[in-house]
N, CA, C and O atoms as a MOPAC input file, in Angstrom:
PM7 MOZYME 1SCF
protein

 N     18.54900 1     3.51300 1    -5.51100 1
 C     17.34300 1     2.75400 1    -5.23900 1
 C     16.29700 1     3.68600 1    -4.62300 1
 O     16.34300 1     4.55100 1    -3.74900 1
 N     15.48500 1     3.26100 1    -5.28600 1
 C     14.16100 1     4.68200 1    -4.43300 1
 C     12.59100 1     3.46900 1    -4.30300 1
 O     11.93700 1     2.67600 1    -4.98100 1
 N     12.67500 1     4.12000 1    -2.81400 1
 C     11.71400 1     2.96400 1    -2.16200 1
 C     10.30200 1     3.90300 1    -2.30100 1
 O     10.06700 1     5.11100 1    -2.30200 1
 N      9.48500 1     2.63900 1    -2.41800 1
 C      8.16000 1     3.39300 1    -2.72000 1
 C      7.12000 1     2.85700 1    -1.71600 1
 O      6.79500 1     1.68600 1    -1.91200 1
 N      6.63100 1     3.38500 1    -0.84800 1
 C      5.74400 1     2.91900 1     0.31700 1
 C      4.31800 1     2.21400 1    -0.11600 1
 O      3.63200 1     1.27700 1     0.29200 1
 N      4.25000 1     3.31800 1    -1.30600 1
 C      2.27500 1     2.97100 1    -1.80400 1
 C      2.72900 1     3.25200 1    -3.26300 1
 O      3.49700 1     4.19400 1    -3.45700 1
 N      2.31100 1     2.51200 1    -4.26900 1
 C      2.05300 1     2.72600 1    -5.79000 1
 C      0.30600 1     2.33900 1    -6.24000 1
 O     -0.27200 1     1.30800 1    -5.89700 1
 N     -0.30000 1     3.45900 1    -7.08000 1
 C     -1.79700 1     2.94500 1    -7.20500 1
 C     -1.83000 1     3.46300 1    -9.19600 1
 O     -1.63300 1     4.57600 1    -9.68200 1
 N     -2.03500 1     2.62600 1    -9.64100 1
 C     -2.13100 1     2.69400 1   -11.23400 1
 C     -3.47200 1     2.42600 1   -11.36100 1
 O     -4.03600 1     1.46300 1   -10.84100 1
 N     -4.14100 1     3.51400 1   -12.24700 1
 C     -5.41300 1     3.28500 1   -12.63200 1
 C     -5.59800 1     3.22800 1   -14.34500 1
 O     -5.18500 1     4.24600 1   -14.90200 1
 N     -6.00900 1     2.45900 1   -15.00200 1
 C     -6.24100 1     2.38200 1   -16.67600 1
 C     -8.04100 1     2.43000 1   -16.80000 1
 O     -8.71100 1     1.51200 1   -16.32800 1
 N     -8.48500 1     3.26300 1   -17.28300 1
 C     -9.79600 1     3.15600 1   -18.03100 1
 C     -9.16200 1     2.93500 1   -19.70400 1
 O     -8.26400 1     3.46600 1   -20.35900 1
 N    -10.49900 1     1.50600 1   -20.02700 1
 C     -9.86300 1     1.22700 1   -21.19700 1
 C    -11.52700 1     0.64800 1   -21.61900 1
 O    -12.25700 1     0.32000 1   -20.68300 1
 N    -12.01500 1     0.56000 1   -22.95700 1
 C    -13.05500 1     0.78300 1   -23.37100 1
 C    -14.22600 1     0.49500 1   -22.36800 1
 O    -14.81400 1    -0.56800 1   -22.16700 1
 N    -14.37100 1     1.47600 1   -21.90800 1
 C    -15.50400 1     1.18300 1   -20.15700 1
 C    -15.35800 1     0.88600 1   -19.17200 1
 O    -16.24400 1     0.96300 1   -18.32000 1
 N    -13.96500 1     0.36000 1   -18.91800 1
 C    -13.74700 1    -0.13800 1   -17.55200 1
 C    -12.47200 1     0.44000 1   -16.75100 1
 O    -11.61500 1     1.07100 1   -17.37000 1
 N    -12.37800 1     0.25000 1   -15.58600 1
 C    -11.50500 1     0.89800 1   -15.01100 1
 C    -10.64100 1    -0.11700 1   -14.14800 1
 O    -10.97500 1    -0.86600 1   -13.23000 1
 N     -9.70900 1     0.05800 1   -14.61000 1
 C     -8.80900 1    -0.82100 1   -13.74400 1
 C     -8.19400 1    -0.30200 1   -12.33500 1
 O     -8.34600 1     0.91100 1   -12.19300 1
 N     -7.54400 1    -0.94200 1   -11.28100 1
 C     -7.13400 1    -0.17400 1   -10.02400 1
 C     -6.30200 1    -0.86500 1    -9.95400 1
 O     -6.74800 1    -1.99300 1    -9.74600 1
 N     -4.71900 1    -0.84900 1   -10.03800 1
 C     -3.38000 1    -1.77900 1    -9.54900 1
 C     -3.27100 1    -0.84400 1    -8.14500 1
 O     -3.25700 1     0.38300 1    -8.04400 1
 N     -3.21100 1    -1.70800 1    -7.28000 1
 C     -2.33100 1    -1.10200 1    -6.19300 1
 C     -1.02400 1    -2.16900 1    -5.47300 1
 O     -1.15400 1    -3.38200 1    -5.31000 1
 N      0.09800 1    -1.43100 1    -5.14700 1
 C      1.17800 1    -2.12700 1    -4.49500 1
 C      1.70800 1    -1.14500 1    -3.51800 1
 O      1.68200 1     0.08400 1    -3.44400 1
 N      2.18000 1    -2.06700 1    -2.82000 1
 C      3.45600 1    -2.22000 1    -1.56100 1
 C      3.87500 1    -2.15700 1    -0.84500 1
 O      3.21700 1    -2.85600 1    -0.07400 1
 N      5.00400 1    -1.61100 1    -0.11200 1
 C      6.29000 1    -2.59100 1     0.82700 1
 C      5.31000 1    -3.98700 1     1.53300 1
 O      4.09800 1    -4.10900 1     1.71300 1
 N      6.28100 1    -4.74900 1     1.76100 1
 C      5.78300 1    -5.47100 1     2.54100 1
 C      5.50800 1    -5.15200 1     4.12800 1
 O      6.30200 1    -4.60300 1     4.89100 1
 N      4.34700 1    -5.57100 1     4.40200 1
 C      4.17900 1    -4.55500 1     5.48100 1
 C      3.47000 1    -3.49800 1     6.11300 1
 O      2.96600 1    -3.46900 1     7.23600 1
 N      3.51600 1    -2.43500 1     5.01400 1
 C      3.36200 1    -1.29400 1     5.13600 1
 C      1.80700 1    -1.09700 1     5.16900 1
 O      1.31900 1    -0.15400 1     5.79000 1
 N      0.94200 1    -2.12100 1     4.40300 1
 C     -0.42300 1    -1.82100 1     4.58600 1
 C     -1.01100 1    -2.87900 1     5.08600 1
 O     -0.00600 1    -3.34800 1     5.62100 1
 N     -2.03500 1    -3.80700 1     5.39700 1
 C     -2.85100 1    -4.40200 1     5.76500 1
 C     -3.47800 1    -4.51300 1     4.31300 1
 O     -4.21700 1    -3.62400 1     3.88900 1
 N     -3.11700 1    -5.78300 1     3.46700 1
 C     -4.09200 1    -5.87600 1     2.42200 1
 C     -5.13700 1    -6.33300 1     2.01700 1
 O     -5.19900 1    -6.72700 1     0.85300 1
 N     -6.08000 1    -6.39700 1     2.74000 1
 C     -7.24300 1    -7.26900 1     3.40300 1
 C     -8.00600 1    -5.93200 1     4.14800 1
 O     -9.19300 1    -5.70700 1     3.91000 1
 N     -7.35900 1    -5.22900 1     4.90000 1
 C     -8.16400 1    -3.97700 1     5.04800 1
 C     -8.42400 1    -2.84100 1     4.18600 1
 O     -9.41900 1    -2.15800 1     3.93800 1
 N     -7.37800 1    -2.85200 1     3.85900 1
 C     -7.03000 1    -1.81200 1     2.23400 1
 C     -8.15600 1    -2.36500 1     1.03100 1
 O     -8.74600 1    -1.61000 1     0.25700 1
 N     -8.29300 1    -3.78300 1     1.06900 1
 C     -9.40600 1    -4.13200 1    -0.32300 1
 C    -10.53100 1    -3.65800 1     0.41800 1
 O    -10.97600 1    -2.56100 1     0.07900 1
 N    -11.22000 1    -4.41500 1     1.59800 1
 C    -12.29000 1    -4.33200 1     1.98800 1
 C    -12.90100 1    -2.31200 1     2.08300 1
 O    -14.00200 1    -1.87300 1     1.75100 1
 N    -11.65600 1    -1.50100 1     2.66400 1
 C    -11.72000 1     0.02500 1     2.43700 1
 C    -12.30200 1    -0.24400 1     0.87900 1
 O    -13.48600 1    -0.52200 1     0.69200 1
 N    -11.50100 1    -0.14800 1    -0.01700 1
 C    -11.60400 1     0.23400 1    -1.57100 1
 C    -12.78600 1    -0.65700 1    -2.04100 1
 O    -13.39000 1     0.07400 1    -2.82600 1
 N    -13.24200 1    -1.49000 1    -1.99900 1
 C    -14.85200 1    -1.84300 1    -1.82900 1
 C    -15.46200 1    -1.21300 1    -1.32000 1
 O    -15.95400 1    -0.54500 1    -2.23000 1
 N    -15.76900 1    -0.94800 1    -0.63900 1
 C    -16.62800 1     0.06700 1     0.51400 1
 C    -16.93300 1     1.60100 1    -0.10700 1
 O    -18.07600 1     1.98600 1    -0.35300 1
 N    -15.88800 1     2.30500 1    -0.29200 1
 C    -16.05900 1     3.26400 1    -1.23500 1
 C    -16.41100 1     2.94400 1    -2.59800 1
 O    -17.52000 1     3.31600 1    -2.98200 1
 N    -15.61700 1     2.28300 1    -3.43900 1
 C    -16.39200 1     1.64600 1    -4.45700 1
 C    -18.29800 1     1.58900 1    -4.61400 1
 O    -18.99700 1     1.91500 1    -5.57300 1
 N    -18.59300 1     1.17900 1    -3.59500 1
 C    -20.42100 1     0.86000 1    -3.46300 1
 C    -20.67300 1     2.47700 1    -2.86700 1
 O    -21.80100 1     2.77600 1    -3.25700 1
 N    -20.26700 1     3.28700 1    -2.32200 1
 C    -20.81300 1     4.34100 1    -1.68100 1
 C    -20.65600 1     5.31300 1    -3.20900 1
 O    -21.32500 1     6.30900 1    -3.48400 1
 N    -19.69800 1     4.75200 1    -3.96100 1
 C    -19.49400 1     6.11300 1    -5.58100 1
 C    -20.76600 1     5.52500 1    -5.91200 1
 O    -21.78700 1     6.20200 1    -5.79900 1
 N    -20.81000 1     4.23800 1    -6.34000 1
 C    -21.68500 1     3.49400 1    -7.35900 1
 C    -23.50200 1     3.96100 1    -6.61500 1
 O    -24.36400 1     4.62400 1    -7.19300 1
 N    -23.55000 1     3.61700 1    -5.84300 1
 C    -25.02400 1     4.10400 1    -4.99000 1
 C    -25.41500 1     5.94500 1    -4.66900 1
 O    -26.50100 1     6.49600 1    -4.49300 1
 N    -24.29500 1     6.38500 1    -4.69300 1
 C    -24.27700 1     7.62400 1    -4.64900 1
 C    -24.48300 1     8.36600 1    -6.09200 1
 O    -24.81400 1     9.55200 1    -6.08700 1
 N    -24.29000 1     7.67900 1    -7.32000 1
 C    -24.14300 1     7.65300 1    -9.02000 1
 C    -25.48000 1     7.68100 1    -9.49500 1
 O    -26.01700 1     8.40800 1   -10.33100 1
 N    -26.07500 1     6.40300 1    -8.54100 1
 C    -27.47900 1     6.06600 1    -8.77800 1
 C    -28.82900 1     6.85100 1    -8.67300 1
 O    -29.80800 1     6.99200 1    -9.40600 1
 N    -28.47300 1     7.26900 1    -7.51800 1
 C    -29.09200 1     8.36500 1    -7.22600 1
 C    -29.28500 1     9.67500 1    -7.63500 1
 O    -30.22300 1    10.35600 1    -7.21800 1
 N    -28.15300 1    10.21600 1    -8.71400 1
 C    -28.35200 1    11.23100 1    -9.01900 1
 C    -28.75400 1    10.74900 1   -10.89900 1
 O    -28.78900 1    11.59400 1   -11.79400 1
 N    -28.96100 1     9.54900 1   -11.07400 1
 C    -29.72200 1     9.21200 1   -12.28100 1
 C    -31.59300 1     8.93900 1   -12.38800 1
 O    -32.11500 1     8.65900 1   -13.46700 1

């Protein structure tokens, strides 16, 4: 058995990008972890903008 603390799967598939993330129970705060990955999310996207 092999325990996995954090798993993050990403698929770009015609334009879009998907983000799976998992696991342990526990181990993260998933409510802080989305609100993080939003947050960066808008700082790529505004930071993108700017150099268009």
């Amino acid at each position: 058995m092999v325990l996995q603390s954090l798993v993050i799967t990403l698929v770009s598939y015609m334009g879009q990008l998907r983000i799976a993330i998992g696991s342990e129970d526990g181990f993260i705060d998933s409510q802080k972890l989305k609100s993080c990955m939003e947050n960066a999310f808008d700082m790529i996207l505004k930071g993108q903008s700017c150099l268009s």
